[in-house]
C-alpha positions, 0 to 999 in steps of 0.5 A: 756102740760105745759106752760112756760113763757120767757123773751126777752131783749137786752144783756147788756155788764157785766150784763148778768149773774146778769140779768139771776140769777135775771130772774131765781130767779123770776121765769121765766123758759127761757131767749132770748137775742137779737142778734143784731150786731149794738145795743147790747152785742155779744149774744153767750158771754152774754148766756155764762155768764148767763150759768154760774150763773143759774142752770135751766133757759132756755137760748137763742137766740131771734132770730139769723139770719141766714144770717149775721151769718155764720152758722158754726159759730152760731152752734159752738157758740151756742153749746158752749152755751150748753155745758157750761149750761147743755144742756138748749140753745135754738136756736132760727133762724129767720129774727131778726135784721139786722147788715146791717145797 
């Protein structure tokens, strides 16, 4: 068993694949970005740009909510997210930050 160590932050309109080639550069074996509607970049387009710039760093979501997100919607994102990585999106669901406000 190996451990592996991530790096959670915001999405940052434009940086994303700079931010993931230095995260993967330094490295970190995965990067979570937040999803969050009211405080940060669209989650799913920043993993895009950050597939684009890295080879091996895991990408993911951190976390999505399965609420304020249709989930036909999430899985067709995040499987974008995959094909355009090689196979190293993560998923990750749970309760995160709420775009109710």
């Amino acid at each position: 068993m190996t451990t592996e160590f991530g790096l959670l932050t915001f999405p940052v309109p434009g940086l994303a694949g700079a931010m993931a080639r230095s995260v993967e550069e330094a490295g970190w074996d995965s990067l979570w970005l937040a999803d969050t509607q009211n405080l940060a970049a669209e989650v799913f387009v920043s993993l895009g740009m950050a597939a684009t710039t890295t080879s091996t760093l895991g990408l993911a979501t951190g976390v999505t909510n399965p609420v304020t997100r249709h989930p036909a919607v999430t899985a067709s994102a995040i499987a974008s997210v995959q094909a355009a990585s090689g196979g190293r999106a993560v998923l990750g669901l749970g309760r995160g930050d709420s775009s109710l406000g």
